[in-house]
ZAKOLBA-365511 format. One record per residue: x, y, z of N, C-alpha, C, O in turn; residue in three letters; residue number from 0. Coordinates in nm, 3 decimals. Example, Ala and Ser with C-alpha at 12.3 -4.5 7.8 and 13.67 -1.06 7.14 Angstrom:
REM ZAKOLBA-365511
@n_c1=1.319&n_c2=-0.569&n_c3=0.780&ca_c1=1.230&ca_c2=-0.450&ca_c3=0.780&c_c1=1.320&c_c2=-0.330&c_c3=0.780&o_c1=1.424&o_c2=-0.332&o_c3=0.846&residu=ALA&num=0;
@n_c1=1.285&n_c2=-0.225&n_c3=0.708&ca_c1=1.367&ca_c2=-0.106&ca_c3=0.714&c_c1=1.290&c_c2=0.003&c_c3=0.787&o_c1=1.341&o_c2=0.114&o_c3=0.804&residu=SER&num=1;
//
This chain:
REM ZAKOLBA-365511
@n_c1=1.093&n_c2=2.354&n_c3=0.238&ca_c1=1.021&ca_c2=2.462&ca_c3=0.175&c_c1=0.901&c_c2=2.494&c_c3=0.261&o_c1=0.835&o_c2=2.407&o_c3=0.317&residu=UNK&num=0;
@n_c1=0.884&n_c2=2.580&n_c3=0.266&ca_c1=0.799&ca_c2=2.659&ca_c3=0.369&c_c1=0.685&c_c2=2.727&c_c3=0.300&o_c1=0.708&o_c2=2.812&o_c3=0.214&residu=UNK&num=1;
@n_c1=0.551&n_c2=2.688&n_c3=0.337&ca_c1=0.364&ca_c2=2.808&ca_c3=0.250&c_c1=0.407&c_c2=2.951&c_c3=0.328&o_c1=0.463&o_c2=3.000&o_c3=0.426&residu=UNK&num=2;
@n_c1=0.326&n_c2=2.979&n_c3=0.192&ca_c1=0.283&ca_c2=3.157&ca_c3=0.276&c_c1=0.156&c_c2=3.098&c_c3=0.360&o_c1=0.080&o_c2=3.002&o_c3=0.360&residu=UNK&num=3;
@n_c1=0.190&n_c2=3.246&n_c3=0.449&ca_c1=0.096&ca_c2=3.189&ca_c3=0.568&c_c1=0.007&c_c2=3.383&c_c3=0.497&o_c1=-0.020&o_c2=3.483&o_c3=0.563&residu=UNK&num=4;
@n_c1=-0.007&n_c2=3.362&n_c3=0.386&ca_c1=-0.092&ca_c2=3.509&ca_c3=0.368&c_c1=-0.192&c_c2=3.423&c_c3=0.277&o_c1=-0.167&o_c2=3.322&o_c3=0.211&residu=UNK&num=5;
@n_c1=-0.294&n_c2=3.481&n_c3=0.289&ca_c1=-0.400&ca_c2=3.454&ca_c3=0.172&c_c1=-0.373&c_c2=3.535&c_c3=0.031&o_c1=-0.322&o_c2=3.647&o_c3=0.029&residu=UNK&num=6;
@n_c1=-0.417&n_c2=3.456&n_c3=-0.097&ca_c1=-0.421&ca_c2=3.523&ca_c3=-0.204&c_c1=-0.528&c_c2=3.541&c_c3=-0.266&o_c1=-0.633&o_c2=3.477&o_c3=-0.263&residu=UNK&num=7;
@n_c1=-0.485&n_c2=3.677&n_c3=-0.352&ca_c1=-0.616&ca_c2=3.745&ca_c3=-0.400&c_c1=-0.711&c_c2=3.826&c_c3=-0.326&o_c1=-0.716&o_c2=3.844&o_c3=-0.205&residu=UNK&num=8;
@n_c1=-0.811&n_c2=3.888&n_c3=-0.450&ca_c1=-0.921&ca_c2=4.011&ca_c3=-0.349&c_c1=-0.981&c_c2=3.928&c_c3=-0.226&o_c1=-0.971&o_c2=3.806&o_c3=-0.238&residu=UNK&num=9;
@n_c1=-1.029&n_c2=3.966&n_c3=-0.131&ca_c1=-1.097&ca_c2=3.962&ca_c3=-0.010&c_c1=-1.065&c_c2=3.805&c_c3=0.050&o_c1=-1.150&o_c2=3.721&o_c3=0.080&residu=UNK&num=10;
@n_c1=-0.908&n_c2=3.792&n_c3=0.057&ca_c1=-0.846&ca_c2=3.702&ca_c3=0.122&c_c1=-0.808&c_c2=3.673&c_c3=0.258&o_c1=-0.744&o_c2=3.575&o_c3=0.295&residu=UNK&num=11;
@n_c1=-0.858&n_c2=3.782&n_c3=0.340&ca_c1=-0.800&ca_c2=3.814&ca_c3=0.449&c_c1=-0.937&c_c2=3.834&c_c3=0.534&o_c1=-1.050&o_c2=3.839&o_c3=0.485&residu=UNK&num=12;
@n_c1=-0.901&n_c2=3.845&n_c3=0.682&ca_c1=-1.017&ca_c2=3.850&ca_c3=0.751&c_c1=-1.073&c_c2=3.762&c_c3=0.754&o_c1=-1.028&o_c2=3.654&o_c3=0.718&residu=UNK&num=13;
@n_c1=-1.247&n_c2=3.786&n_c3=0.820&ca_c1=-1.332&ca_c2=3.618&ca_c3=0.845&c_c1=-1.413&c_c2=3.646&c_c3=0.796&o_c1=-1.507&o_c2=3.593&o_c3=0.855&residu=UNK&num=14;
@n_c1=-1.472&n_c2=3.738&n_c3=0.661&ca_c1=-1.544&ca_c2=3.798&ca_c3=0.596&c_c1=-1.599&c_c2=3.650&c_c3=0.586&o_c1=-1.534&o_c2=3.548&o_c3=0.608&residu=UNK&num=15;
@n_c1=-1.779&n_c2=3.663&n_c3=0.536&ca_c1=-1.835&ca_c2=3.535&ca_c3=0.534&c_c1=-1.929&c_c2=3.557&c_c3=0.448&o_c1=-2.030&o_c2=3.523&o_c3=0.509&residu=UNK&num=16;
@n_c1=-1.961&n_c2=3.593&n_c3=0.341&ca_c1=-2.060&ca_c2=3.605&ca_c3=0.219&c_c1=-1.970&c_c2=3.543&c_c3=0.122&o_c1=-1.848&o_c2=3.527&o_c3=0.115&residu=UNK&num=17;
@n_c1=-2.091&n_c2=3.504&n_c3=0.032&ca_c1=-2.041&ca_c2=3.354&ca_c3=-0.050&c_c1=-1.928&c_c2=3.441&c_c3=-0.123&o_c1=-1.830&o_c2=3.368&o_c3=-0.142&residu=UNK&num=18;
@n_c1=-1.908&n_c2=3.563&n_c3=-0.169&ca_c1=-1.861&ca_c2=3.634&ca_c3=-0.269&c_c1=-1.701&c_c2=3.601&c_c3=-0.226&o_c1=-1.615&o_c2=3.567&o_c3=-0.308&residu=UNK&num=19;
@n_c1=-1.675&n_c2=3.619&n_c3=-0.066&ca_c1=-1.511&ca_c2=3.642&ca_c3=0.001&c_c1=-1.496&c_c2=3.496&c_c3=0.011&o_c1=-1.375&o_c2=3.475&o_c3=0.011&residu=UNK&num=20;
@n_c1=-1.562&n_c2=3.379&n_c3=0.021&ca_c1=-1.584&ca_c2=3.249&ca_c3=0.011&c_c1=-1.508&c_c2=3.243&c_c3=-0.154&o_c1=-1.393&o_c2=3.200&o_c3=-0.155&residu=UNK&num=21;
@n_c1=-1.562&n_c2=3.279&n_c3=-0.274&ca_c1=-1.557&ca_c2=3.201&ca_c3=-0.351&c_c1=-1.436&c_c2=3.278&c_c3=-0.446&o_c1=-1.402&o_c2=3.238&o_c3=-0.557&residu=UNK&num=22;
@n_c1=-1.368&n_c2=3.415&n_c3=-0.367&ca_c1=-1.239&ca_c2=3.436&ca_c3=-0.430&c_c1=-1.124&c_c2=3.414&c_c3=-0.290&o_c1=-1.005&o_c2=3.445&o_c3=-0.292&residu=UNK&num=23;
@n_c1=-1.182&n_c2=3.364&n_c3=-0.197&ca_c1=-1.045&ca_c2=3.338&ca_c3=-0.091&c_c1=-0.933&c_c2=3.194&c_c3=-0.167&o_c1=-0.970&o_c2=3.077&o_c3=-0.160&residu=UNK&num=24;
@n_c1=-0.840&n_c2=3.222&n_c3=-0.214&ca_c1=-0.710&ca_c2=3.188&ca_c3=-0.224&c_c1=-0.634&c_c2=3.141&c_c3=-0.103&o_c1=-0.638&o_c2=3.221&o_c3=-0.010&residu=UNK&num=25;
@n_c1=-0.553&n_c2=3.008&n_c3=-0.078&ca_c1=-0.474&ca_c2=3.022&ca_c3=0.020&c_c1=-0.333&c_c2=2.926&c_c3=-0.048&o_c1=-0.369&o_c2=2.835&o_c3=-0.122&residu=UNK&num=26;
@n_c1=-0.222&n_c2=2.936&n_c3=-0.035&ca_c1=-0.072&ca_c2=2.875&ca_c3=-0.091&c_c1=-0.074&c_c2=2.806&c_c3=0.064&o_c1=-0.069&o_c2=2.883&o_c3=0.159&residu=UNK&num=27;
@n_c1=-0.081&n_c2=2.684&n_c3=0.084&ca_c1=-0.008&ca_c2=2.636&ca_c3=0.228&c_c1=0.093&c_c2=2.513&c_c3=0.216&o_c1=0.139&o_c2=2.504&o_c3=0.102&residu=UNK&num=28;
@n_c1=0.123&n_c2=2.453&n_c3=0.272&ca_c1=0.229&ca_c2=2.338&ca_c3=0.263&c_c1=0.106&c_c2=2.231&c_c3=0.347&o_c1=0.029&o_c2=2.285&o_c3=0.426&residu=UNK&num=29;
@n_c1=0.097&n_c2=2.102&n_c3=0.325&ca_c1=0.027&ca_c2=2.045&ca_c3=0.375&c_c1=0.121&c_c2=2.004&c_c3=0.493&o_c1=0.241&o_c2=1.977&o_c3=0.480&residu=UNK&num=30;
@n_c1=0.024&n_c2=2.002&n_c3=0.656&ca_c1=0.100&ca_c2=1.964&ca_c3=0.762&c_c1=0.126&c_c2=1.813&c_c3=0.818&o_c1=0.051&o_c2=1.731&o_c3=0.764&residu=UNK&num=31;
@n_c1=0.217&n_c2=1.758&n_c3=0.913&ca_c1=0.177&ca_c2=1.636&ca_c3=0.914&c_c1=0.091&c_c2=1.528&c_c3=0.823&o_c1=-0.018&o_c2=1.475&o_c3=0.840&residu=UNK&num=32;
@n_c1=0.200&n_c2=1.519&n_c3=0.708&ca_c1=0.170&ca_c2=1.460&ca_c3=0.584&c_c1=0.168&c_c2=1.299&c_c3=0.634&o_c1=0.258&o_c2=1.246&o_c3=0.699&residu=UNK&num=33;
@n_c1=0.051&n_c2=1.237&n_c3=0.592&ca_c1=0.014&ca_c2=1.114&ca_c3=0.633&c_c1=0.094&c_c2=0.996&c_c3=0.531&o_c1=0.049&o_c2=0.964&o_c3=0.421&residu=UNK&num=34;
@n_c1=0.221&n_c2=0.939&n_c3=0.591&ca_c1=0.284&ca_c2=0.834&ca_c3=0.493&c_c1=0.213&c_c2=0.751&c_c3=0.425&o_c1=0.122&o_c2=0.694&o_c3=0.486&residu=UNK&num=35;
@n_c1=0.237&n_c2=0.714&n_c3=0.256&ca_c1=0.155&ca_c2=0.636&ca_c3=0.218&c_c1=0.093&c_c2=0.706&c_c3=0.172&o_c1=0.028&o_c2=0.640&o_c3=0.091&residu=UNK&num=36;
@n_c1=0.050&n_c2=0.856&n_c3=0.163&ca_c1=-0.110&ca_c2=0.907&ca_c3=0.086&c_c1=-0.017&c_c2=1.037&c_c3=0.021&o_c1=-0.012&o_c2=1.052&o_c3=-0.101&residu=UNK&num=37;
@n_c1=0.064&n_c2=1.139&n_c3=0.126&ca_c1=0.125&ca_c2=1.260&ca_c3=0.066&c_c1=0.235&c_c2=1.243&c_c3=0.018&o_c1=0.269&o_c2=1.346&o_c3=-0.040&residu=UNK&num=38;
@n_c1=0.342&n_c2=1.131&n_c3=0.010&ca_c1=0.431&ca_c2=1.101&ca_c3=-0.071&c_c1=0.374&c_c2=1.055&c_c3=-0.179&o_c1=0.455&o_c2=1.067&o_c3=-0.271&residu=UNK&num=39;
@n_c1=0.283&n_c2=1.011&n_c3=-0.213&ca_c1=0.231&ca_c2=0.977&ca_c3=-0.354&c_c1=0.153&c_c2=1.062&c_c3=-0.436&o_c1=0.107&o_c2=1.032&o_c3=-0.546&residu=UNK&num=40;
@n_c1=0.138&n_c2=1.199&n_c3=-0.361&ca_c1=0.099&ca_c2=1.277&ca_c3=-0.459&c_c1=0.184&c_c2=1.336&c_c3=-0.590&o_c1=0.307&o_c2=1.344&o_c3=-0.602&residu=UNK&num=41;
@n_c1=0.091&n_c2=1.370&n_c3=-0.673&ca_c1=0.211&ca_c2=1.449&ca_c3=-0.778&c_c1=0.097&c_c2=1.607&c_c3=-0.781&o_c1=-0.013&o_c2=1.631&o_c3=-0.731&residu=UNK&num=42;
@n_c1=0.205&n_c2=1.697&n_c3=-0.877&ca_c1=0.203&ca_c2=1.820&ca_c3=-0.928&c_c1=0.041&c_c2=1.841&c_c3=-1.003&o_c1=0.035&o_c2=1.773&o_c3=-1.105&residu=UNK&num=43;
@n_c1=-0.073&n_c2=1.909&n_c3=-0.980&ca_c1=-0.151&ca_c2=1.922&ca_c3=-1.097&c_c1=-0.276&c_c2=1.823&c_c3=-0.996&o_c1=-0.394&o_c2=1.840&o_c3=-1.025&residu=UNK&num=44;
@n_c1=-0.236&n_c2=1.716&n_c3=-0.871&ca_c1=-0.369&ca_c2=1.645&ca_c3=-0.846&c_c1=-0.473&c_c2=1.759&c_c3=-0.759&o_c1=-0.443&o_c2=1.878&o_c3=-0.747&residu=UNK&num=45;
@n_c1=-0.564&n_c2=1.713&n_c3=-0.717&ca_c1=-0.659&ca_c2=1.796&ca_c3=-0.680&c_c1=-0.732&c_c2=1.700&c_c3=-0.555&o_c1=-0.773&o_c2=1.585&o_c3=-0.567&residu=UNK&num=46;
@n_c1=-0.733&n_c2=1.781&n_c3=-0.440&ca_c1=-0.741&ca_c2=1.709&ca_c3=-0.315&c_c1=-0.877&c_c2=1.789&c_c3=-0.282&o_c1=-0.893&o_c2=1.904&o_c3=-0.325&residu=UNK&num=47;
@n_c1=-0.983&n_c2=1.717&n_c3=-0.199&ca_c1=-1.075&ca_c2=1.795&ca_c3=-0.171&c_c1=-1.077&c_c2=1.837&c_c3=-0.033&o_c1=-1.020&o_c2=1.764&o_c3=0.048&residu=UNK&num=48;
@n_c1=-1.137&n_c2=1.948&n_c3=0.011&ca_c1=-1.074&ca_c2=2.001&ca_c3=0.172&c_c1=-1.171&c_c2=1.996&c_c3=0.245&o_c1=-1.258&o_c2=2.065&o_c3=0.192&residu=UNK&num=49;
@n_c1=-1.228&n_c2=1.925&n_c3=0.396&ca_c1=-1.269&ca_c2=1.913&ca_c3=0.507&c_c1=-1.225&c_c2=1.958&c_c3=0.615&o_c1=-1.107&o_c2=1.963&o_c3=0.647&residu=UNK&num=50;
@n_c1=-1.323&n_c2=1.997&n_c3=0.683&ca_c1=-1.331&ca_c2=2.051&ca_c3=0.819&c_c1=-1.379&c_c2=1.923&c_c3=0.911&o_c1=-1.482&o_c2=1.863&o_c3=0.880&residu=UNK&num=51;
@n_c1=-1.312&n_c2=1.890&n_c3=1.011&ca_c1=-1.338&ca_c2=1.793&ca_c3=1.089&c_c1=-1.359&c_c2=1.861&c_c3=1.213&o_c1=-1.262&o_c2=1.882&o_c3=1.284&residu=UNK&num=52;
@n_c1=-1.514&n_c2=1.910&n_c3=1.261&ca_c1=-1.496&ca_c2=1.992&ca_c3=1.396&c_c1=-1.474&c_c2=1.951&c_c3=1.505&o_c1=-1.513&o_c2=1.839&o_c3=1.536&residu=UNK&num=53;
@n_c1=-1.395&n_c2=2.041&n_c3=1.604&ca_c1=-1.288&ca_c2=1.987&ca_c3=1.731&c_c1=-1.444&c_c2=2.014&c_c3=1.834&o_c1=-1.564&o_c2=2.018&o_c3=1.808&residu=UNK&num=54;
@n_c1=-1.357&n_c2=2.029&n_c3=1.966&ca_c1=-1.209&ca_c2=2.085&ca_c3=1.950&c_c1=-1.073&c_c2=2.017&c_c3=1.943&o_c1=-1.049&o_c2=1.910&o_c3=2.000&residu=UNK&num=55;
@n_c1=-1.009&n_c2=2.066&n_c3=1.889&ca_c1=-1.015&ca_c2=2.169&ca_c3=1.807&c_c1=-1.007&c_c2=2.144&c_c3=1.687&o_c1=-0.931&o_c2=2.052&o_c3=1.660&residu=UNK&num=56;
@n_c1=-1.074&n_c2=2.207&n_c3=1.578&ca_c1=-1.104&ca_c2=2.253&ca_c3=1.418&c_c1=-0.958&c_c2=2.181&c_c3=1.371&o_c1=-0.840&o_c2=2.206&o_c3=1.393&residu=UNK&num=57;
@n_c1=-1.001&n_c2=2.119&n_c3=1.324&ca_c1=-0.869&ca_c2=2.063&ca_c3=1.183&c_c1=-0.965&c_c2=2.099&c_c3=1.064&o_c1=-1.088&o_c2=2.097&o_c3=1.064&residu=UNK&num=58;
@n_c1=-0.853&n_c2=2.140&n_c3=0.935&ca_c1=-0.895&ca_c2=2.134&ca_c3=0.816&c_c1=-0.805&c_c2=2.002&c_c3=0.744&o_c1=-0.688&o_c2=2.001&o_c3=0.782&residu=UNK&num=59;
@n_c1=-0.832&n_c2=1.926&n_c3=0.678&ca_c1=-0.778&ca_c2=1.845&ca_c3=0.583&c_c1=-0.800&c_c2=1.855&c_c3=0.481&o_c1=-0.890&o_c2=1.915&o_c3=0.423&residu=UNK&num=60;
@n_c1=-0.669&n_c2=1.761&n_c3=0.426&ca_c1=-0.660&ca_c2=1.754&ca_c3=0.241&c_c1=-0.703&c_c2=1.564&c_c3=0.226&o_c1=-0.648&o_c2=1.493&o_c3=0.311&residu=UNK&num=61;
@n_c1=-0.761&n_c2=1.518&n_c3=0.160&ca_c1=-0.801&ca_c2=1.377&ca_c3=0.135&c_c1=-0.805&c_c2=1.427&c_c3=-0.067&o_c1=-0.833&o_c2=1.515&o_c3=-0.148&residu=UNK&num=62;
@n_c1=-0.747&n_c2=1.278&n_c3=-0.046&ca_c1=-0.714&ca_c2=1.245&ca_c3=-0.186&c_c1=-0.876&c_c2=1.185&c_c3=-0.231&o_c1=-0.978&o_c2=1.203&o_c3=-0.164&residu=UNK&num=63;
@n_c1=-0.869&n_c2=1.116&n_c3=-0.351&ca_c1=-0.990&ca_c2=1.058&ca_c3=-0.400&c_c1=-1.036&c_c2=0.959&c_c3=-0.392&o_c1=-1.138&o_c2=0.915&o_c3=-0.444&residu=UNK&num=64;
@n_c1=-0.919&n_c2=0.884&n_c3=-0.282&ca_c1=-0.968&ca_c2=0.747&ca_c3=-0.242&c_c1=-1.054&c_c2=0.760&c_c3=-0.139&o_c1=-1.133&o_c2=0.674&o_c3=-0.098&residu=UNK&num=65;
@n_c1=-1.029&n_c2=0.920&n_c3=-0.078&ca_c1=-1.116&ca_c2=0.921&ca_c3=0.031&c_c1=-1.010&c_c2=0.914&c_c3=0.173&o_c1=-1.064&o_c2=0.910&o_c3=0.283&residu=UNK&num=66;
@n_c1=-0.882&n_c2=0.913&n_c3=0.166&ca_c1=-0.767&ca_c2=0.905&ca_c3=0.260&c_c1=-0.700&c_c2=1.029&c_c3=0.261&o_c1=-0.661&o_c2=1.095&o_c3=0.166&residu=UNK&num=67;
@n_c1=-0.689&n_c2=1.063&n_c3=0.443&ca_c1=-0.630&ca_c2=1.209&ca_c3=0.473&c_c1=-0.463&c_c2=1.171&c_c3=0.410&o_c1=-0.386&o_c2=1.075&o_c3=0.410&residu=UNK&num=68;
@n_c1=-0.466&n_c2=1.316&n_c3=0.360&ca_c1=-0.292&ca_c2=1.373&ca_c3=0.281&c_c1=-0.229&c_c2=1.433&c_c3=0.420&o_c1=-0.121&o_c2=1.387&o_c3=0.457&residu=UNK&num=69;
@n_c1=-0.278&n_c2=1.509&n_c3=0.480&ca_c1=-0.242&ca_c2=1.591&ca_c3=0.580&c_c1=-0.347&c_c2=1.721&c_c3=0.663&o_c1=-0.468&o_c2=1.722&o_c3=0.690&residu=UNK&num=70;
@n_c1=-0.269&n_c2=1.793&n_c3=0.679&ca_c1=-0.352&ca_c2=1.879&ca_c3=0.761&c_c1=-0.310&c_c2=1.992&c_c3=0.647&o_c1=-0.214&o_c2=1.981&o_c3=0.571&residu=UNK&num=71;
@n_c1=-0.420&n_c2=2.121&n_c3=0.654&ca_c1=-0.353&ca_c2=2.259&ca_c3=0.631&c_c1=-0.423&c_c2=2.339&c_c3=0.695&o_c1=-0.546&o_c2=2.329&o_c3=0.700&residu=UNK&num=72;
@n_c1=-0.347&n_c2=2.439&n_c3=0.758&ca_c1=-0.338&ca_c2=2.550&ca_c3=0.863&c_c1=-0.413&c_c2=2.664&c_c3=0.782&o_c1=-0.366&o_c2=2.742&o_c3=0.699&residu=UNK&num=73;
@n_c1=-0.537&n_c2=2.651&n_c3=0.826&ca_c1=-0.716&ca_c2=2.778&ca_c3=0.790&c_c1=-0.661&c_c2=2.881&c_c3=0.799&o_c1=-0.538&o_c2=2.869&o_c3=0.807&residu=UNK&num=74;
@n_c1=-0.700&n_c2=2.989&n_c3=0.802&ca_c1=-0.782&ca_c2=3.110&ca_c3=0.841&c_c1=-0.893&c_c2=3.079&c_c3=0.839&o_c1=-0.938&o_c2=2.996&o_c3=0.760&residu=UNK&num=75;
@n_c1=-0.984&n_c2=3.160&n_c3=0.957&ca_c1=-1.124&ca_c2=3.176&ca_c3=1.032&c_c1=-1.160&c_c2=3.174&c_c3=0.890&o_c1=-1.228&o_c2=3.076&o_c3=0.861&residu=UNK&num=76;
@n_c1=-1.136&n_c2=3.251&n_c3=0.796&ca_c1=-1.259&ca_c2=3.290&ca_c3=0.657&c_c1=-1.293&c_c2=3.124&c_c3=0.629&o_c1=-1.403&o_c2=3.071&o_c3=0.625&residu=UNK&num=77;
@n_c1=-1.146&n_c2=3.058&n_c3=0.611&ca_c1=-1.179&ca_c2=2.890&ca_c3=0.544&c_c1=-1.244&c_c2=2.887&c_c3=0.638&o_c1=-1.359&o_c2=2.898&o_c3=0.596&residu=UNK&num=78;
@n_c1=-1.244&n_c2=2.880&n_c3=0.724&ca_c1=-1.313&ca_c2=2.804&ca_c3=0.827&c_c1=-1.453&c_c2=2.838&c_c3=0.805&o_c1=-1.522&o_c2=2.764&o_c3=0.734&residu=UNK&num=79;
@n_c1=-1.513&n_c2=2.964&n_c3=0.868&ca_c1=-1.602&ca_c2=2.989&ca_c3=0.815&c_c1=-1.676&c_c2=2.983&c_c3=0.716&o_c1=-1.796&o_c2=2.995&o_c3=0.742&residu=UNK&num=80;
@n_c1=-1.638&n_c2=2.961&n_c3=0.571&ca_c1=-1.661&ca_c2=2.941&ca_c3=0.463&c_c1=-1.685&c_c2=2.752&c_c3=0.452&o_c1=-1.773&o_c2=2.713&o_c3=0.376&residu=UNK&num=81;
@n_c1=-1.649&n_c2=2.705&n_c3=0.487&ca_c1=-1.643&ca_c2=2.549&ca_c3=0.494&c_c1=-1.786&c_c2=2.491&c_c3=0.607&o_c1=-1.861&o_c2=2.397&o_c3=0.581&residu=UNK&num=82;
@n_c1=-1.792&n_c2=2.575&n_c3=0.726&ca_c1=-1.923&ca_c2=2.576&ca_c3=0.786&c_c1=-2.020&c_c2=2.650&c_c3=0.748&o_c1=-2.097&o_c2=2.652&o_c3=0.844&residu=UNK&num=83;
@n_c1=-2.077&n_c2=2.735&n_c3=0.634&ca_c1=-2.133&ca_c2=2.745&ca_c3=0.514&c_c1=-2.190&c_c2=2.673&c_c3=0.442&o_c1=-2.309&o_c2=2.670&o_c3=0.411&residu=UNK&num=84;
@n_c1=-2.078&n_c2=2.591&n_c3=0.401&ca_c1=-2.079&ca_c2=2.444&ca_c3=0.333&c_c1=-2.036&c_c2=2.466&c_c3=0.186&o_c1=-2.057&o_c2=2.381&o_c3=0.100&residu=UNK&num=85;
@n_c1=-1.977&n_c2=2.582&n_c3=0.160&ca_c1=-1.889&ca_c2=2.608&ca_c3=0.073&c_c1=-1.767&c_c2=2.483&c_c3=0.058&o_c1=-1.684&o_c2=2.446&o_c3=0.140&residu=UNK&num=86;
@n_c1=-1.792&n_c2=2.441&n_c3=-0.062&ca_c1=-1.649&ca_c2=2.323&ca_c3=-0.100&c_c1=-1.521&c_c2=2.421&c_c3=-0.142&o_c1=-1.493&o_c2=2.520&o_c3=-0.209&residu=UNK&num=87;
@n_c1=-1.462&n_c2=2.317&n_c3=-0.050&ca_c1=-1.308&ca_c2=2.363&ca_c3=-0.135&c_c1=-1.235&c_c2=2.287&c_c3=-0.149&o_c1=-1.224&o_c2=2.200&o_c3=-0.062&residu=UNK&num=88;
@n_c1=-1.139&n_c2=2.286&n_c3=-0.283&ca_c1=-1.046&ca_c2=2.167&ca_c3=-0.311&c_c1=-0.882&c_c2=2.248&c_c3=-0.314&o_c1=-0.865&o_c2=2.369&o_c3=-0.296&residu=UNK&num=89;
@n_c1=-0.797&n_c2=2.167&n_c3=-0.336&ca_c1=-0.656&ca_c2=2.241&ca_c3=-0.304&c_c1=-0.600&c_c2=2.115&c_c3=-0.455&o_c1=-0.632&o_c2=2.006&o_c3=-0.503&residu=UNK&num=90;
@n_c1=-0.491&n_c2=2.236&n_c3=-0.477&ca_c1=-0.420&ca_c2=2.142&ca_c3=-0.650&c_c1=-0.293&c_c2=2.175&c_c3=-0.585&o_c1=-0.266&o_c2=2.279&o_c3=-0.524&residu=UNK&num=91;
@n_c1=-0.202&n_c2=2.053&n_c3=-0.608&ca_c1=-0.137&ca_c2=1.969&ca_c3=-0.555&c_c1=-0.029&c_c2=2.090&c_c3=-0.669&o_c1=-0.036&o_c2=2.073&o_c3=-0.791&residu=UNK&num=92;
@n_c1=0.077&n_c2=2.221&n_c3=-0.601&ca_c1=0.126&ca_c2=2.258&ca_c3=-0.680&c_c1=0.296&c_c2=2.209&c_c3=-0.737&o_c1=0.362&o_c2=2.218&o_c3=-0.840&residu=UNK&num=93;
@n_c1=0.312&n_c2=2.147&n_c3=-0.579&ca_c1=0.487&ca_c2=2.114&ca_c3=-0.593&c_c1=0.496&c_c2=1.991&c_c3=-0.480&o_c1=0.428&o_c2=2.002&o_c3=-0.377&residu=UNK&num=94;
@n_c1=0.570&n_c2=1.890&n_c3=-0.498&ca_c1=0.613&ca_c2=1.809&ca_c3=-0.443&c_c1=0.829&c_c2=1.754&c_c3=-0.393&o_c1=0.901&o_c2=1.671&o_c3=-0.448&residu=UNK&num=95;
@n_c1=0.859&n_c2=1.848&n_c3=-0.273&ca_c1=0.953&ca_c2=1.846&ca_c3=-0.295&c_c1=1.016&c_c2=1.739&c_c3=-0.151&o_c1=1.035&o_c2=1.780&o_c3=-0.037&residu=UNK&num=96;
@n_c1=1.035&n_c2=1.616&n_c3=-0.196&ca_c1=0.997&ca_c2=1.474&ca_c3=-0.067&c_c1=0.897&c_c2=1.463&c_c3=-0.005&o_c1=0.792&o_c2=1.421&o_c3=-0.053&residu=UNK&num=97;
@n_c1=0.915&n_c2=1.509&n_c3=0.143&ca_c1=0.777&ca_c2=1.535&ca_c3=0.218&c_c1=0.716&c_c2=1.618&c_c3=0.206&o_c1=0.595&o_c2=1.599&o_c3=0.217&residu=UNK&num=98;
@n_c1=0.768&n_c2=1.757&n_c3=0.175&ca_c1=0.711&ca_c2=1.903&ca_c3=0.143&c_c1=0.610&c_c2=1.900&c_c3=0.051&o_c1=0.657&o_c2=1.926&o_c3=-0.060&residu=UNK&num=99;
@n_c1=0.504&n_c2=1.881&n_c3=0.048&ca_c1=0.367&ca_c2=1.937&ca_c3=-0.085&c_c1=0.334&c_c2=2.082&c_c3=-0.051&o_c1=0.319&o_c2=2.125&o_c3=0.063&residu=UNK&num=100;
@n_c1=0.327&n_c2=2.142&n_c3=-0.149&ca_c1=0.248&ca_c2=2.224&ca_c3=-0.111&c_c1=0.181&c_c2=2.283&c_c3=-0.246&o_c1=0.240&o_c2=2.295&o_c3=-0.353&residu=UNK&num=101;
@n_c1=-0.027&n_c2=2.338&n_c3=-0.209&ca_c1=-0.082&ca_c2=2.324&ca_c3=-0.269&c_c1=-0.162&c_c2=2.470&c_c3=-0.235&o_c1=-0.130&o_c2=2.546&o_c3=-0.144&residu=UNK&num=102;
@n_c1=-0.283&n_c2=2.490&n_c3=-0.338&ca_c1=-0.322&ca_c2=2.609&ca_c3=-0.382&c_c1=-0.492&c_c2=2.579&c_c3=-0.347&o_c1=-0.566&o_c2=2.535&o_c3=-0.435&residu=UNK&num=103;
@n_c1=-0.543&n_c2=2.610&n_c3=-0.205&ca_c1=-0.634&ca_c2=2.591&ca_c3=-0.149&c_c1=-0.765&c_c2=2.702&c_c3=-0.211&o_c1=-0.753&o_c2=2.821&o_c3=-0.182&residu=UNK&num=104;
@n_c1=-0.860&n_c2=2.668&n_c3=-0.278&ca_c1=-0.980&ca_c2=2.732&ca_c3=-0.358&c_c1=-1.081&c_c2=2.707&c_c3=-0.332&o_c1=-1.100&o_c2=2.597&o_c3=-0.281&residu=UNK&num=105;
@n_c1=-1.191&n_c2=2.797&n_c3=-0.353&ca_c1=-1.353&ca_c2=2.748&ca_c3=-0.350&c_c1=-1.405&c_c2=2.652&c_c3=-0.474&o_c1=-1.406&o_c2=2.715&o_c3=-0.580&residu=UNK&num=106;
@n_c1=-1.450&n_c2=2.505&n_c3=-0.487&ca_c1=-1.458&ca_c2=2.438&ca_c3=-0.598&c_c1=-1.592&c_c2=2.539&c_c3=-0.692&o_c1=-1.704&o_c2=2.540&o_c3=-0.642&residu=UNK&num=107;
@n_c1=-1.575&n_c2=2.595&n_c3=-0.789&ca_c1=-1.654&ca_c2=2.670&ca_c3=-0.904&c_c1=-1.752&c_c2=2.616&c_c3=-0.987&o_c1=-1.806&o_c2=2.686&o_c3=-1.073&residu=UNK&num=108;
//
């Protein structure tokens, strides 16, 4: 199973950078290079919090609540931007299908 690689919702797109396009940017991704041991044990409904680890090059990650990387997920400049801000964002864990997660990347509210 394969993420949209589109952003969802108003002002999802672009590298727009005011807290406003920050705090309705939406993203659906599949988490990448899922770390054994942390992204097979997720379920449906958990809530991962998202980091920027700056490069080069820029990784974004998903870490569970133990504090252990799930995987990677593939930004847009806006996350990006929005995360060097210091805007939080967490991602909810929408489907788990074996290795495949994929989750619903948000500004925490």
């Amino acid at each position: 199973m394969s993420g949209s690689d589109a952003p969802v919702g108003p002002g999802a797109g672009g590298a727009g950078g005011g807290v406003d396009a920050c705090a309705d940017l939406r993203l659906i991704r599949n988490i990448e290079a899922p770390v054994p041991g942390v992204a097979d044990q997720l379920v449906p409904g958990e809530t991962l919090e998202i980091l920027l680890r700056e490069g080069p090059p820029d990784l974004v990650v998903a870490v569970d609540n133990h504090g252990r990387d799930a995987g990677g997920i593939s930004p847009t400049l806006q996350l990006i931007t929005c995360l060097r801000q210091g805007v939080a964002f967490q991602a909810t864990v929408l489907t788990v299908h074996g290795g495949a997660v994929q989750v619903e990347v948000r500004a925490v509210q």
